[in-house]
ROTIKOL-681756 format. One record per residue (C-alpha): x, y, z; residue number from 1. Coordinates in pm, 1 decimal. Each point is the difference from the previous one (the first is absolute). Example, Ala and Ser with C-alpha at 12.3 -4.5 7.8 and 13.67 -1.06 7.14 Angstrom:
          u          v          w   resi
     1230.0     -450.0      780.0      1
      137.0      344.0      -66.0      2
***
This chain:
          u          v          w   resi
     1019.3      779.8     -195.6      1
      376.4       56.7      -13.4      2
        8.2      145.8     -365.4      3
     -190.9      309.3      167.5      4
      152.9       10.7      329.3      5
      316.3      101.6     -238.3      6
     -124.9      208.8     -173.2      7
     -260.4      178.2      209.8      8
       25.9      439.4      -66.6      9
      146.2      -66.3     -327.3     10
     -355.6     -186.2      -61.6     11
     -228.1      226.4      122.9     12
      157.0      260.1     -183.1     13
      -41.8     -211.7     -375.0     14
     -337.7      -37.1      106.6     15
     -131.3      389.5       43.9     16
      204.3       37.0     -327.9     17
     -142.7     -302.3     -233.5     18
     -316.8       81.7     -172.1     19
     -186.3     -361.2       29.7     20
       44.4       26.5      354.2     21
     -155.9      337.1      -38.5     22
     -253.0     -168.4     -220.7     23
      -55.1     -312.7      281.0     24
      -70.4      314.9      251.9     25
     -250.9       44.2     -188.0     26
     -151.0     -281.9     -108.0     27
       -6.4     -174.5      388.3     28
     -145.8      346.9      193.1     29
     -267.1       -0.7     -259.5     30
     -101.3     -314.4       43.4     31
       -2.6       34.2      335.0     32
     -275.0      268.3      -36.6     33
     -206.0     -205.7     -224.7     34
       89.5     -355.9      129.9     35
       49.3       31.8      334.8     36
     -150.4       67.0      337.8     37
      -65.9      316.9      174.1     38
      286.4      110.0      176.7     39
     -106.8     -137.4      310.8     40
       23.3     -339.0     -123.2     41
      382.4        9.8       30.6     42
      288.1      -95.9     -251.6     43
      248.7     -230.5      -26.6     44
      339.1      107.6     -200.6     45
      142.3     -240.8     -114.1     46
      346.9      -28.8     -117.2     47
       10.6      365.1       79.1     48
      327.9       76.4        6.7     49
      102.2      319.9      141.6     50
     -359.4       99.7       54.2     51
     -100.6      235.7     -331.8     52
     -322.2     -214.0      -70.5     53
      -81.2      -68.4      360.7     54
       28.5      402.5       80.5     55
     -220.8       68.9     -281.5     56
     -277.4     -234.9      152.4     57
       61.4      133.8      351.6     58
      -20.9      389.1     -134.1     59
     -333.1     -112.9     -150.4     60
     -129.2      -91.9      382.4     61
       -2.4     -372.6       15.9     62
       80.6     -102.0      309.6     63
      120.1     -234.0      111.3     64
      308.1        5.6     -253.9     65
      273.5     -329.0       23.7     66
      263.2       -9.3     -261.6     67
      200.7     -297.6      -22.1     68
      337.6      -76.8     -190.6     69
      251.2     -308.0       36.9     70
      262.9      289.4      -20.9     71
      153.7      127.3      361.3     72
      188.6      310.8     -187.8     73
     -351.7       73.3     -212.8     74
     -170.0      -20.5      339.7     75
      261.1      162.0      172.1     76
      -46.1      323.4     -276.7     77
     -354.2       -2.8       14.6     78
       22.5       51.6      368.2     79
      213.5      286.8       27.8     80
     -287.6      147.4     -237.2     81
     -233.9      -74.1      226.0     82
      216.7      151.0      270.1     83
       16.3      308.5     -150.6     84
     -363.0       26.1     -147.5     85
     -187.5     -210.7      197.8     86
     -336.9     -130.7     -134.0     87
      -65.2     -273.6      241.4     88
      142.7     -307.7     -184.6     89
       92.5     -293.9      102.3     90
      301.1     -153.8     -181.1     91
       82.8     -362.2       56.2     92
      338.3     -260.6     -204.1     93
     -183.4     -281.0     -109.3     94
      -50.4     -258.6     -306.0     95
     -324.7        0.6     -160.2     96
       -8.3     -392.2       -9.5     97
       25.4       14.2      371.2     98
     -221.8      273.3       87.0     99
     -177.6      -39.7      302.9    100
     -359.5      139.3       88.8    101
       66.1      373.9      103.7    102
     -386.6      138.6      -48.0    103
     -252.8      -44.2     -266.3    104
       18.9      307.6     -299.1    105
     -198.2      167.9     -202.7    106
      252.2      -48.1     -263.6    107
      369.2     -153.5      -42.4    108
      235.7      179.6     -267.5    109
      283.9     -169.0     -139.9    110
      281.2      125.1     -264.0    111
      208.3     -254.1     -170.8    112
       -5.6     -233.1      290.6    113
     -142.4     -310.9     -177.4    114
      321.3       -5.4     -238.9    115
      243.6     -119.9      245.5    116
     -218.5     -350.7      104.6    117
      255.8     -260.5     -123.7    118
     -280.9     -239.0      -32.8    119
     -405.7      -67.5      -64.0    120
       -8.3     -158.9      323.5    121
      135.0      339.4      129.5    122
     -148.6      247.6     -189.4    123
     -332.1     -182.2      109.0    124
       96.6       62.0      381.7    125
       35.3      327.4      -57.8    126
     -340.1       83.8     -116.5    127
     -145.7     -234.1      293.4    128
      183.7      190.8      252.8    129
     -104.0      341.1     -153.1    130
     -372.9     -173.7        0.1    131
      -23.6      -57.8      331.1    132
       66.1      378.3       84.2    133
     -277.3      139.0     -184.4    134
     -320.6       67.4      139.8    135
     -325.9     -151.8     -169.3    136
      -38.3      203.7     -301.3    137
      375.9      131.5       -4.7    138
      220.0        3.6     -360.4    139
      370.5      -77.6      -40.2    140
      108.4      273.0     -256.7    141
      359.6     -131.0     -149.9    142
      232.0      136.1     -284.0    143
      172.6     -281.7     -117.1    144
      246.0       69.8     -319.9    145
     -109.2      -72.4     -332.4    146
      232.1     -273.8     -142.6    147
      294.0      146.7     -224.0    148
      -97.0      328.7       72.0    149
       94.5       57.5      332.9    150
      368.9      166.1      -64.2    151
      -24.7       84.3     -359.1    152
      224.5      278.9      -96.7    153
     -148.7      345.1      -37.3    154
     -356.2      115.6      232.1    155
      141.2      126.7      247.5    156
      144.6     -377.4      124.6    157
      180.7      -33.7      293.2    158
      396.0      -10.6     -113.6    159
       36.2     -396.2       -9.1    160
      110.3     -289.0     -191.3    161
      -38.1     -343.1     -146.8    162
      289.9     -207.9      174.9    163
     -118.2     -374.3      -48.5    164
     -357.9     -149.7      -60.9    165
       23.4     -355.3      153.0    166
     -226.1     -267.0     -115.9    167
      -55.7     -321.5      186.2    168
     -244.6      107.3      275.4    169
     -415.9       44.8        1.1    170
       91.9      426.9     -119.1    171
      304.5      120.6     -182.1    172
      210.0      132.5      226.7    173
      114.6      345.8     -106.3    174
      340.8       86.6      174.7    175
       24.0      390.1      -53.3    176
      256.3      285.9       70.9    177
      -84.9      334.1      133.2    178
      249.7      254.0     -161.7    179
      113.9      145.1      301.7    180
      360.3       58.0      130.6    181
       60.8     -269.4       58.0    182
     -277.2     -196.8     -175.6    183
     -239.4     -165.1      197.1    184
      -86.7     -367.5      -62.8    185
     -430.1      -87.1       83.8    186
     -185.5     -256.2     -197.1    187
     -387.4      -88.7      -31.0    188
     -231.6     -280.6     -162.2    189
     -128.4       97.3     -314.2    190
     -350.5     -205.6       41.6    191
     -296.3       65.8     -269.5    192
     -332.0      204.8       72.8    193
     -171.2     -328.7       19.8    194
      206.9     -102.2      265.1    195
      -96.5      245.7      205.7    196
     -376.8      -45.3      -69.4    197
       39.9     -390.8       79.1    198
      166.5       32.3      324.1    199
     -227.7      239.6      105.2    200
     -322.0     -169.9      -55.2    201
      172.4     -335.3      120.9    202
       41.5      201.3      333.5    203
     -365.6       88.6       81.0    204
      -28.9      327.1     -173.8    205
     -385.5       10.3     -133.2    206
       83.9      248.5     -326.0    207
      336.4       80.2     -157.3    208
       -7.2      241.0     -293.4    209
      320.1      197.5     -184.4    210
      -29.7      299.7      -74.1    211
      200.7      281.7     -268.8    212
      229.9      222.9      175.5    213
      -80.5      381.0       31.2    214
      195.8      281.3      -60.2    215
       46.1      317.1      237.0    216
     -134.5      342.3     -208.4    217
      293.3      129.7     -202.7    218
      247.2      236.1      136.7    219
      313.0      199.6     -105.9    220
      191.2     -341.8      101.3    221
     -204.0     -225.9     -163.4    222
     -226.6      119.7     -288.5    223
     -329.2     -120.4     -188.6    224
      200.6     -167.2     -240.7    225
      229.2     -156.9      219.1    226
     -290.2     -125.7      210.8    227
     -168.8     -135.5     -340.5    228
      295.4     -186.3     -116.0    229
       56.1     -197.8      348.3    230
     -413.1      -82.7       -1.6    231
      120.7     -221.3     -309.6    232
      265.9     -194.2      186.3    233
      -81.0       33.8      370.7    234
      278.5     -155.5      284.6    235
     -243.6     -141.0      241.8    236
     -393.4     -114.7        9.3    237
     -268.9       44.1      253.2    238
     -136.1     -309.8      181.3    239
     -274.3       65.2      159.8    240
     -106.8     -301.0      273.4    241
     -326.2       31.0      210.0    242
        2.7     -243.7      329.8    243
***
């Protein structure tokens, strides 16, 4: 997507610094180990940017690992990573509504992808094509944002702002601002939980659940009470799919 093709380092670098994103870490490589296949089932990253999530499944020994992003500069980043450290995966530019068959996986990830379908019919593709590259028994695990929560000031946010919310379409779109010099423009579809849920079941999945965020153990960074007052007013939610 061009919004992150622009801004590319600078985004990776708001991410290690953020603390939901810290907090989604969590939340998705936990699941993983409760939810998901062994590591030899395989996982699919999806919207995986410059690769943080999709080296943190590789380092815990599934194989194979694919990450996919509609980005060229995120893929382009998480590449040179993989240069440098190299863990054996496989990065690939693609959309999600036009993913083609690359294996069947133990389990899919996916982080704030589902927010930027424009429409049901779309966000519906995009859990079909994630579908058809599971394996019998695999799980989609996705963070999707938590409406009116997602850039709320304070927690640790990344630095961004409310530019325009356009009505008009099937989801509100929210044209935001990351405060960067120069500011960088990026926008997303703020659909509802049950959105989600719907599309998913409408595109085969046989059980879609939500579930609460979790919250790394506190640290000089981040302590207990900081971790207790985001647990009241997460950013994101866990859906958990099984094929």
């Amino acid at each position: 997507m061009e919004q992150y093709d622009r801004i590319g380092t600078r985004y990776a670098e708001m991410k290690e610094g953020s603390a939901f994103c810290a907090a989604d870490r969590f939340t998705l490589l936990e699941a993983v180990e409760t939810h998901g296949a062994g590591p030899e089932g395989g996982a699919l990253d999806l919207a995986c940017g410059h690769g943080d999530i999709t080296r943190l499944l590789a380092a815990r020994g599934s194989a194979p690992v694919v990450g996919v992003d509609i980005s060229p500069e995120m893929i382009r980043l998480a590449r040179r990573v993989e240069e440098r450290e190299p863990l054996g995966i496989e990065y690939r530019v693609g959309d999600a509504a036009e993913l083609p068959e690359l294996g069947r996986f133990g389990v899919a990830t996916a982080s704030y992808l589902f927010n930027y379908a424009p429409t049901r019919a779309v966000l519906r593709t995009m859990f079909e094509r994630i579908r058809a590259n599971l394996a019998a028994g695999g799980t989609l695990l996705a963070l999707v944002p938590n409406a009116g929560r997602f850039l709320d000031a304070g927690q640790g946010a990344v630095d961004a702002r409310l530019v325009e919310r356009v009505e008009g379409g099937e989801a509100p779109l929210m044209r935001m601002e990351f405060l960067t010099d120069p500011p960088v423009p990026f926008a997303y579809y703020q659909w509802e939980p049950e959105d989600y849920e719907r599309a998913a079941r409408a595109a085969g999945f046989s059980a879609v659940r939500r579930q609460p965020t979790r919250t790394p153990p506190p640290d000089e960074r981040w302590d207990a009470d900081f971790w207790h007052a985001y647990r009241q007013a997460p950013r994101s939610t866990l859906l958990v799919c099984d094929r």
